[in-house]
Residue frames relative to the residue before (quaternion, step in Angstrom):
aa qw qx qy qz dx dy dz
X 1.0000 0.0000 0.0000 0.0000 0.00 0.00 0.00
X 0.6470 0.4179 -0.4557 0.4462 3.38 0.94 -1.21
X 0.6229 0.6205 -0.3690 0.3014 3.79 0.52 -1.02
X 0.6418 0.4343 -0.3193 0.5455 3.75 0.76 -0.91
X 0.5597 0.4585 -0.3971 0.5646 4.06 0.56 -1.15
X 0.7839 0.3190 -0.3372 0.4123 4.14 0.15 -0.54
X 0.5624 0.5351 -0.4649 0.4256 3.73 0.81 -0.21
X 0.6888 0.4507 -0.1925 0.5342 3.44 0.82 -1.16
X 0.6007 0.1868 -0.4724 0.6174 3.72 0.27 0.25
X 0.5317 0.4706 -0.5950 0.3765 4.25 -0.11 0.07
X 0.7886 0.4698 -0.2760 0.2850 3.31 0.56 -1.26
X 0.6377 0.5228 -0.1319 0.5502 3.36 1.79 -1.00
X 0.7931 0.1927 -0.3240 0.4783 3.40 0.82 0.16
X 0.5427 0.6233 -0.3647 0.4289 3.38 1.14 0.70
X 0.1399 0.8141 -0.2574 0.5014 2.89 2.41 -0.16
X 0.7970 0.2467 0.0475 0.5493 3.24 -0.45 -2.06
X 0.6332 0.5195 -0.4819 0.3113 3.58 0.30 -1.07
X 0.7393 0.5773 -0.1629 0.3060 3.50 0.55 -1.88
X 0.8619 0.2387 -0.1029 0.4354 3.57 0.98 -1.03
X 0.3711 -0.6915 0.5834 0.2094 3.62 -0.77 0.83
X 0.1977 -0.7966 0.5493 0.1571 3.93 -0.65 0.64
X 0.7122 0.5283 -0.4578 0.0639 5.39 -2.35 0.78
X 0.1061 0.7267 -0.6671 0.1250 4.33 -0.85 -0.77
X 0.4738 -0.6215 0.5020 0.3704 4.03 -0.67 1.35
X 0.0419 -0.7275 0.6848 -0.0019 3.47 -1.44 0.78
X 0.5316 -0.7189 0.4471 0.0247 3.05 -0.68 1.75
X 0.5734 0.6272 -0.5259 0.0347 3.42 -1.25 0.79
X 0.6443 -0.6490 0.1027 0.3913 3.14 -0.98 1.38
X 0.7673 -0.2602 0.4277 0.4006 3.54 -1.92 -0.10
X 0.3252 -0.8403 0.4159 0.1229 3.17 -0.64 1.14
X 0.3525 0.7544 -0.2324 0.5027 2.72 2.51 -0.52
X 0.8486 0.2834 -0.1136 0.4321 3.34 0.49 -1.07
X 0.3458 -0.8159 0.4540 0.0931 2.89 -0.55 1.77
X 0.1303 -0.8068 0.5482 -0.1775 3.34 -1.26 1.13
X 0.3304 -0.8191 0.4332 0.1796 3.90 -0.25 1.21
X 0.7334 0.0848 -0.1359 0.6607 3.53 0.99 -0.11
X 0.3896 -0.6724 0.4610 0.4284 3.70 -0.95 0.94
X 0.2255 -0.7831 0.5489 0.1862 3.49 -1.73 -0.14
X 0.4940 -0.5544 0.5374 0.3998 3.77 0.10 0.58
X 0.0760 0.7621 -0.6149 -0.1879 3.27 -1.15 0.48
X 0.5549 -0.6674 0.4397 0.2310 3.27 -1.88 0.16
X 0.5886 -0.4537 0.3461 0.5727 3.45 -1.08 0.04
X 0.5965 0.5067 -0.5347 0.3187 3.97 0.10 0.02
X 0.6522 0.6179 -0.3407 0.2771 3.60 0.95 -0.33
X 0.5024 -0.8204 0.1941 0.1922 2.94 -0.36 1.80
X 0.6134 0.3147 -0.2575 0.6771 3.59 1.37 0.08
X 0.0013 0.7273 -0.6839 -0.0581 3.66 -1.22 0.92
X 0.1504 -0.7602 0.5757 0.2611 3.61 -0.83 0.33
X 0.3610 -0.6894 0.4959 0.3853 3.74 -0.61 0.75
X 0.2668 -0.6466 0.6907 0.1838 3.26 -1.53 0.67
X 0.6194 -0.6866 0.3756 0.0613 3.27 -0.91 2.02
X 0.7911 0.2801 -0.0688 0.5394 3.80 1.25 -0.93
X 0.4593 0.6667 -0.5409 0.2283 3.70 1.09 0.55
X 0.4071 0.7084 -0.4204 0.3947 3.68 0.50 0.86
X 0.8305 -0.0631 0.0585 0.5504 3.58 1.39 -0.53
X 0.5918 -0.5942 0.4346 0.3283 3.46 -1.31 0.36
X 0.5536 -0.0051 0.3969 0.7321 3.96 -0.41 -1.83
X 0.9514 0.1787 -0.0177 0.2500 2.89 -0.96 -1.60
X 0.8062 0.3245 0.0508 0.4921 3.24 0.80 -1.60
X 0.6672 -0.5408 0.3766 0.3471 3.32 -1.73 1.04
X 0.2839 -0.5144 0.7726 0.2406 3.71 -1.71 -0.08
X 0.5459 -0.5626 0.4596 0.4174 3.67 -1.29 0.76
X 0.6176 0.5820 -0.4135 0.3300 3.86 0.86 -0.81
X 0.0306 0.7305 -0.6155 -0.2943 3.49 -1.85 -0.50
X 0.8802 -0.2729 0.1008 0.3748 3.33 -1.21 -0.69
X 0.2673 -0.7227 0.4434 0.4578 3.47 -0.03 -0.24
X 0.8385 -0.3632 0.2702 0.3033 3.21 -1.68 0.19
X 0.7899 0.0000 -0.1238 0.6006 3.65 -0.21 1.71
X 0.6081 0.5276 -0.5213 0.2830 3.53 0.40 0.30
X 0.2235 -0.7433 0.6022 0.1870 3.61 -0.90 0.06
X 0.2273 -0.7495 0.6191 0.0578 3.42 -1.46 0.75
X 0.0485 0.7375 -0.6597 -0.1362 3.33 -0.87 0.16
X 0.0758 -0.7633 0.6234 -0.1513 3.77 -1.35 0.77
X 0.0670 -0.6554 0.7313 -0.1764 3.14 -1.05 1.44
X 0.0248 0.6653 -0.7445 -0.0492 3.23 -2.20 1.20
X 0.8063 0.0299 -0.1046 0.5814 3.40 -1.65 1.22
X 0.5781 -0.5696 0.5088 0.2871 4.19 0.26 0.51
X 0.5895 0.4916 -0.4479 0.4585 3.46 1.14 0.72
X 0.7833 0.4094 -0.1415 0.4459 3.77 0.93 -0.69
X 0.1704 0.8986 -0.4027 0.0370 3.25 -0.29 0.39
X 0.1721 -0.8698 0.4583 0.0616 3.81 0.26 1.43
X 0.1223 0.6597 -0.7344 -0.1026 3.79 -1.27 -0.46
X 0.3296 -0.6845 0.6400 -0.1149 3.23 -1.09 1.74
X 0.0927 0.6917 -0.7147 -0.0471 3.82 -1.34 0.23
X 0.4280 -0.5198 0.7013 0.2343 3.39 -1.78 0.65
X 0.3390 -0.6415 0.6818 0.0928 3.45 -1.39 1.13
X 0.6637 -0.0480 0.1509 0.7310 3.40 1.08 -1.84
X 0.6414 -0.4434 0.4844 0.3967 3.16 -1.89 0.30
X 0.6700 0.4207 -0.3434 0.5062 3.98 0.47 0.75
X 0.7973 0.3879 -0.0330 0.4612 3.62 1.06 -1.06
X 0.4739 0.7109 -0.5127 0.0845 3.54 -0.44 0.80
X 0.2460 -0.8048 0.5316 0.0956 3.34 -2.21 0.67
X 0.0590 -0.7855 0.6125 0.0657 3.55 -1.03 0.98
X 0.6227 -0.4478 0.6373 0.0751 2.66 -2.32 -0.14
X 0.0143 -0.8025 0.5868 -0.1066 3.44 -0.36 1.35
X 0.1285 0.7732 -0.6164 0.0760 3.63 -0.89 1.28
X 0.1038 -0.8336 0.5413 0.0355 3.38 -1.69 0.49
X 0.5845 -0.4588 0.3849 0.5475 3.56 -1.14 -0.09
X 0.7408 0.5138 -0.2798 0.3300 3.69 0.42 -0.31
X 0.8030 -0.4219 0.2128 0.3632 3.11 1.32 0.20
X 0.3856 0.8144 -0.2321 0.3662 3.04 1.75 -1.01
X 0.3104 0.6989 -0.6362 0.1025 3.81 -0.45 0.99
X 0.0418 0.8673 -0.4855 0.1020 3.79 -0.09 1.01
X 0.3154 -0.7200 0.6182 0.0076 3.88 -0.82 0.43
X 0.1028 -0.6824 0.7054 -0.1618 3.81 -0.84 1.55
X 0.1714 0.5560 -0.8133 0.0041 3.20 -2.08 0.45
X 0.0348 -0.8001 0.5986 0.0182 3.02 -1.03 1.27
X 0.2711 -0.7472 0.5862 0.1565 4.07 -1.00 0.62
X 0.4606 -0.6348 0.6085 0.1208 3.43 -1.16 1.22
X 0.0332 -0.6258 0.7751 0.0808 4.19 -0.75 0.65
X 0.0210 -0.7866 0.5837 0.2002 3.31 -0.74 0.33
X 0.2380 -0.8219 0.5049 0.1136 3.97 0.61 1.10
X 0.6101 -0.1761 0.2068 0.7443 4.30 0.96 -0.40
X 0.7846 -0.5078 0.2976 0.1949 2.65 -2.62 0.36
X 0.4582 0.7334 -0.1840 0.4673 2.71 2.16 -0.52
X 0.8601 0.1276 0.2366 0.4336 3.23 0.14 -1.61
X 0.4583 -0.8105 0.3177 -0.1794 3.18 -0.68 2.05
X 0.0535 0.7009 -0.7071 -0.0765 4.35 -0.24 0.40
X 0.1250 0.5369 -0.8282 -0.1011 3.42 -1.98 0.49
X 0.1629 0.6564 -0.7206 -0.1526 2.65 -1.79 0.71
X 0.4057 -0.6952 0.5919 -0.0415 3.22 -1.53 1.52
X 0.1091 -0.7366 0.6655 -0.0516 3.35 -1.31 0.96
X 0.0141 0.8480 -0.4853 0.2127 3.47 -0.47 0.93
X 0.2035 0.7426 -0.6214 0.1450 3.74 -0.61 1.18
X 0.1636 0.6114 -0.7253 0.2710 3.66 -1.73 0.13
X 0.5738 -0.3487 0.7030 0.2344 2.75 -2.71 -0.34
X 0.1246 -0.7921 0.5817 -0.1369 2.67 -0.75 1.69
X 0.6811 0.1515 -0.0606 0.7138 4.13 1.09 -0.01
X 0.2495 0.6677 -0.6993 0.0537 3.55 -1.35 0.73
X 0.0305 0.6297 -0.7754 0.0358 4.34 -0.25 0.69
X 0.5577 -0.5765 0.5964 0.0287 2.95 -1.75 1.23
X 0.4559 -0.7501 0.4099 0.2480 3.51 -0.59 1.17
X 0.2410 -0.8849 0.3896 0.0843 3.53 -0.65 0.35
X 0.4499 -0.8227 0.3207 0.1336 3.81 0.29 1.77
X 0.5703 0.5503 -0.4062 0.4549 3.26 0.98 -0.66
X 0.7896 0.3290 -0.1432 0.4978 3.58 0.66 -1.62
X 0.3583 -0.8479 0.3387 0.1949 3.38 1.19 -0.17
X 0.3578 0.6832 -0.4929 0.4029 3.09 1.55 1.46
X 0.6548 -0.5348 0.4872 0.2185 3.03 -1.39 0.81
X 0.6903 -0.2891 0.4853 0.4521 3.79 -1.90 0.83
X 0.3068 0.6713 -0.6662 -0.1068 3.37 -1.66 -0.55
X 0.3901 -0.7570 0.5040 -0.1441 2.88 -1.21 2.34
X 0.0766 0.7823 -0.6165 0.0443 3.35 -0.97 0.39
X 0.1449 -0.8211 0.5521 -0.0058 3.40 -1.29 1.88
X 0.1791 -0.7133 0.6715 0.0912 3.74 -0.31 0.60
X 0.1470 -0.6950 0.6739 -0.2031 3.34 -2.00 0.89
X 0.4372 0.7870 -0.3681 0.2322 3.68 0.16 0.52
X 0.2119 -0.6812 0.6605 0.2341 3.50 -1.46 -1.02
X 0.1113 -0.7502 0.6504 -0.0439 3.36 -1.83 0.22
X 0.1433 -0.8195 0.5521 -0.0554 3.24 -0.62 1.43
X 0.0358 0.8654 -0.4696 0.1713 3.76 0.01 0.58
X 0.3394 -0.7064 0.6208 -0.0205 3.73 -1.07 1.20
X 0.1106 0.6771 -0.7207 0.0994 3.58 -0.89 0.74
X 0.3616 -0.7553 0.5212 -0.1649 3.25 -1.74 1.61
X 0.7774 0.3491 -0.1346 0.5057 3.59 0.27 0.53
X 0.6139 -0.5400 0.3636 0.4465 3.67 -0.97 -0.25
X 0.6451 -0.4053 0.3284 0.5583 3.68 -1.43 -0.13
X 0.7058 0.4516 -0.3873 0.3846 3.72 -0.05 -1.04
X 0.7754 0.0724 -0.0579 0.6247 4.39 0.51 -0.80
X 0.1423 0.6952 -0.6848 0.1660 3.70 -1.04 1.21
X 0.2946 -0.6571 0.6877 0.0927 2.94 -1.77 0.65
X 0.1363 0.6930 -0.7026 0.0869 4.16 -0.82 0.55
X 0.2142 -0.6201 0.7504 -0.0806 2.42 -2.24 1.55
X 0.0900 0.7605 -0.6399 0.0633 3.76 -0.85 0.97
X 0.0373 0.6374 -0.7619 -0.1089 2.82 -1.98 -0.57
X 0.2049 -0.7564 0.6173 -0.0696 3.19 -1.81 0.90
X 0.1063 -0.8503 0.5107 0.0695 3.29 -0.93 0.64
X 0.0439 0.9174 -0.3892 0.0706 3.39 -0.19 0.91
X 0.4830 -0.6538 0.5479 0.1976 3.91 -1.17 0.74
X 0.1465 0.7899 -0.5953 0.0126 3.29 -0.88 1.13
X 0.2512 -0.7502 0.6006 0.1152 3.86 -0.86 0.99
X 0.3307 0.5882 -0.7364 -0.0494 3.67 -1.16 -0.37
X 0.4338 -0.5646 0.6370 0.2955 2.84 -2.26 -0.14
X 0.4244 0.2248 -0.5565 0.6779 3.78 0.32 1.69
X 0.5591 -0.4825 0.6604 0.1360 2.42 -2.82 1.00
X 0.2325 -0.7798 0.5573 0.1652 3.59 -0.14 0.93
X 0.8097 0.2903 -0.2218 0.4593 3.26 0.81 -0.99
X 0.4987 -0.5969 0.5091 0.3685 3.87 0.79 -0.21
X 0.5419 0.6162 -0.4147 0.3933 3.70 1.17 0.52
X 0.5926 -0.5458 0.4034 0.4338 3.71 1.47 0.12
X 0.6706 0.5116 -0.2429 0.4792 3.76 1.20 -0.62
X 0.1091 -0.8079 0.5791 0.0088 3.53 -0.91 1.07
X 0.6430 0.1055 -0.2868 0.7023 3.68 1.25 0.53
X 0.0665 -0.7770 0.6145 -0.1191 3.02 -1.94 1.40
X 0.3200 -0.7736 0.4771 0.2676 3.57 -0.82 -0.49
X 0.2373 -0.7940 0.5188 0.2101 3.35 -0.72 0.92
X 0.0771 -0.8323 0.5094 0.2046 3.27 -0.97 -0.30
X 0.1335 -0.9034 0.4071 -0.0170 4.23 0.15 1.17
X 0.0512 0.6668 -0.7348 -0.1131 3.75 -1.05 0.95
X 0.2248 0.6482 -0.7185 -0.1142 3.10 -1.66 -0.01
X 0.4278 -0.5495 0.6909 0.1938 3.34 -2.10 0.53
X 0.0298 0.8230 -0.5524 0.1293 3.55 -1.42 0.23
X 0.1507 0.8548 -0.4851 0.1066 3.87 -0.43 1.16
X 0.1754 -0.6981 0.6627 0.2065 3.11 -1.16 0.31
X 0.0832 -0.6599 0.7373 0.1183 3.28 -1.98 -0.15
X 0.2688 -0.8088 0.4829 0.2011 3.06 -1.08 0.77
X 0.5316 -0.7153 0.3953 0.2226 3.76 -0.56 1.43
X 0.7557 0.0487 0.3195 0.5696 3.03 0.64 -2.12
X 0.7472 -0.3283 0.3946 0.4222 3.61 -1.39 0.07
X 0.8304 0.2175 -0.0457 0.5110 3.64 0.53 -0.81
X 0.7960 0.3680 -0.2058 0.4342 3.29 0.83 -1.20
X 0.0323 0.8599 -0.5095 -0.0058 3.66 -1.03 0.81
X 0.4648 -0.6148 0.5691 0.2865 3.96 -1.07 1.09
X 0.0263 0.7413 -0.6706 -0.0093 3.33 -1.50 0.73
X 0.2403 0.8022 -0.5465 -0.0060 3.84 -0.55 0.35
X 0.1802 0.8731 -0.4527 -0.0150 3.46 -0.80 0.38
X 0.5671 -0.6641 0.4727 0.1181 3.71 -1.23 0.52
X 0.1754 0.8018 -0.5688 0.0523 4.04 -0.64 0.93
X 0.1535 -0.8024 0.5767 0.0018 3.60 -0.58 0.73
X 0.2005 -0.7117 0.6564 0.1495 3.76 -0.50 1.30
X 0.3955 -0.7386 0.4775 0.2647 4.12 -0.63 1.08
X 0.8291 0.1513 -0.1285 0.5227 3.15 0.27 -1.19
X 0.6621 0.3823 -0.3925 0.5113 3.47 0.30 1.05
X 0.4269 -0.8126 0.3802 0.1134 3.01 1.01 0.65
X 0.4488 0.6863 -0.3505 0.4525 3.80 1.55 0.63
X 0.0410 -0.8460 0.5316 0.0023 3.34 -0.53 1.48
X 0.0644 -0.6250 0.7778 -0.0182 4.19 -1.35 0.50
X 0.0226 0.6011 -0.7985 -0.0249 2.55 -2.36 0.31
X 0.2961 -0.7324 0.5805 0.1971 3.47 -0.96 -0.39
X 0.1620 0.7550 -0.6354 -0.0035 3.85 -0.99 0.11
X 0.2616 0.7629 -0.5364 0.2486 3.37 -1.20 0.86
X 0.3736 -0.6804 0.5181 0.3592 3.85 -1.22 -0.53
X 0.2426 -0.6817 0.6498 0.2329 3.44 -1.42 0.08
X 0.3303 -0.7351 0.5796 0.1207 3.69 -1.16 0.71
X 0.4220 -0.6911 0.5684 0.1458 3.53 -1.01 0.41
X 0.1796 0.8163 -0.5467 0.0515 4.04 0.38 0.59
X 0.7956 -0.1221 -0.0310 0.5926 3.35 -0.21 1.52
X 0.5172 -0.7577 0.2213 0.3309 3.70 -1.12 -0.51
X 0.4602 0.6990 -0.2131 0.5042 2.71 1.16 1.52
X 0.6636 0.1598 -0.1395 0.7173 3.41 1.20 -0.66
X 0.2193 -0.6063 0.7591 0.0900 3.22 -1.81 0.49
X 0.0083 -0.6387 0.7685 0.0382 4.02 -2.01 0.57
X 0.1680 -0.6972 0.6956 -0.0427 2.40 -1.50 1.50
X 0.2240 -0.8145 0.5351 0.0113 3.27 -1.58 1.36
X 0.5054 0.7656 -0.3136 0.2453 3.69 0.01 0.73
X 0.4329 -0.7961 0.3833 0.1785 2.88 -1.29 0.79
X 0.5263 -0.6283 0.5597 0.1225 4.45 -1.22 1.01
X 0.2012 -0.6550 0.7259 0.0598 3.78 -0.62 1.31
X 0.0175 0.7341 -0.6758 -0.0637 3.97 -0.64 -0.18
X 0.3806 0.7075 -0.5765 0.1491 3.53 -0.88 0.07
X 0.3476 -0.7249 0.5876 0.0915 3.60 -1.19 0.65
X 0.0940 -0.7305 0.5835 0.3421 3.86 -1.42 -0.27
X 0.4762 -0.5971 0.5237 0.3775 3.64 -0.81 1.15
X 0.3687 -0.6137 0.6412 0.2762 3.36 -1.80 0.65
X 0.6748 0.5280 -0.3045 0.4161 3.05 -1.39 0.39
X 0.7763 0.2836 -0.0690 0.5587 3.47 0.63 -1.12
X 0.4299 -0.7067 0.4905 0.2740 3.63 0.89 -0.86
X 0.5249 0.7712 -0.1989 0.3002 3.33 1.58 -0.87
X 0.0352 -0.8896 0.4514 0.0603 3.63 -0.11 0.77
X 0.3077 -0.8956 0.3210 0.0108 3.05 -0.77 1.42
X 0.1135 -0.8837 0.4443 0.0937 3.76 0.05 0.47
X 0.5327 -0.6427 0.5087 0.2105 3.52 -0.88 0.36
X 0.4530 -0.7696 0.3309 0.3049 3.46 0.06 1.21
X 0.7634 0.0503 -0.1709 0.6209 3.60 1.12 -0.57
X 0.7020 -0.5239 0.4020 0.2665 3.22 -1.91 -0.13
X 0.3916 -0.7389 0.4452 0.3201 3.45 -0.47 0.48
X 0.4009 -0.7497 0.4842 0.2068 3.34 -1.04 0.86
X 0.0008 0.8593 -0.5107 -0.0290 3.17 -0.65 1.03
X 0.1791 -0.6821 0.7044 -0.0805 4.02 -0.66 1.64
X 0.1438 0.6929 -0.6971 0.1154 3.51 -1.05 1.31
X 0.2675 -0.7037 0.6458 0.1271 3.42 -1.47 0.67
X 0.0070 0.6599 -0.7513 -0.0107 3.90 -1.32 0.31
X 0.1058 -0.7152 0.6712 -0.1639 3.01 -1.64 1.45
X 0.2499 -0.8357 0.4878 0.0337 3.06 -0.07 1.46
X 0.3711 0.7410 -0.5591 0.0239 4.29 -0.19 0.35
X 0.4851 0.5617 -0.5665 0.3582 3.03 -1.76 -0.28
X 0.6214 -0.4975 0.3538 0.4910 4.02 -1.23 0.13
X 0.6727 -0.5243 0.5190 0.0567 2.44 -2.06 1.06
């Protein structure tokens, strides 16, 4: 039991742990009234920044913050980041949780055309700490992580497509997997897109696949625009794994709910 209750928090805080979450998203003057909506362009003389164009649910966008802005971001009241722009290409945050979770990101815009995006992200820390327990006489049990992530995004701010992948070092002092081994290596792809719907309202689904662990997620859902500054996200986390040995793939009977917040501050 304890082993399954620890795979699932690895997989669910490694989520947040692994990916840094921005890039100006455009949408018109709410002031200005208008009978059908229109996408706007970079000529439009008023842009409102969109607060969450750095990531998806789960996974990174190739973009980050710009220069001096700060973010803060929270999922399901368990995660909670704060990001800063260094430069309008370069940023680094801070990733905590109820579980212990105290990690450190820097990520670097490439900007290859206007179109088309490189991040790569580096990212270590404590990622898992549960307090031992005396009664049962089990020991603390920690978990460090070490890694990177290199990742391609396609399209404008408002409708994008990204493809990545990451590789990453993980120690603790428990056998997560029942293989005798207490440091390991992961290895992650996922895809991910939005589309924008409406002025405010946006589709988001994506796909992640743990390789040599054989542990698969995604996410689907929407994100809202509240004023021009914060962003909600609504959506919902397949999880499921294939046992070794058997071949057998396993799936969590329901989806995981997933409630996120973005807060965009600092200068405009």
């Amino acid at each position: 039991m304890k082993r399954t209750l620890l795979l699932f928090l690895f997989a669910s805080i490694t989520f947040s742990a692994l990916y840094a979450q921005d890039v100006d998203y455009v949408i018109s003057d709410p002031k200005k009234e208008r009978k059908e909506f229109k996408k706007p362009t970079v000529s439009d003389s008023t842009l409102i920044p969109n607060p969450d164009y750095t990531s998806y649910f789960l996974n990174a966008t190739a973009y980050t913050l710009k220069k001096k802005n700060i973010r803060l971001s929270g999922t399901d009241i368990i995660f909670i980041k704060g990001s800063y722009g260094l430069t309008d290409n370069t940023m680094v945050s801070v990733n905590l949780s109820i579980f212990g979770t105290a990690t450190a990101s820097i990520k670097q815009q490439i900007n290859l055309s206007k179109s088309v995006k490189v991040g790569i992200s580096g990212t270590g820390g404590l990622i898992l700490f549960l307090p031992g327990d005396s009664l049962t006489q089990s020991n603390d049990t920690t978990m460090y992580m070490g890694g990177g992530q290199a990742m391609v995004t396609l399209g404008d701010k408002q409708d994008n497509i990204t493809a990545g992948t990451g590789v990453y070092y993980i120690h603790s002092d428990y056998d997560l997997f029942g293989n005798g081994k207490k440091s390991f290596i992961i290895n992650t792809i996922y895809i991910g897109f939005q589309k924008q719907l409406s002025k405010k309202l946006y589709v988001m689904a994506e796909g992640m696949y743990f390789i040599n662990y054989q542990i698969f997620t995604g996410a689907i859902g929407i994100k809202l625009v509240m004023g021009d500054r914060i962003t909600l996200n609504f959506g919902l986390m397949p999880f499921g794994w294939n046992t070794p040995g058997t071949n057998r793939t396993e799936v969590l009977p329901i989806a995981i709910p997933l409630i996120s917040f973005r807060m965009l501050l600092g200068k405009k």
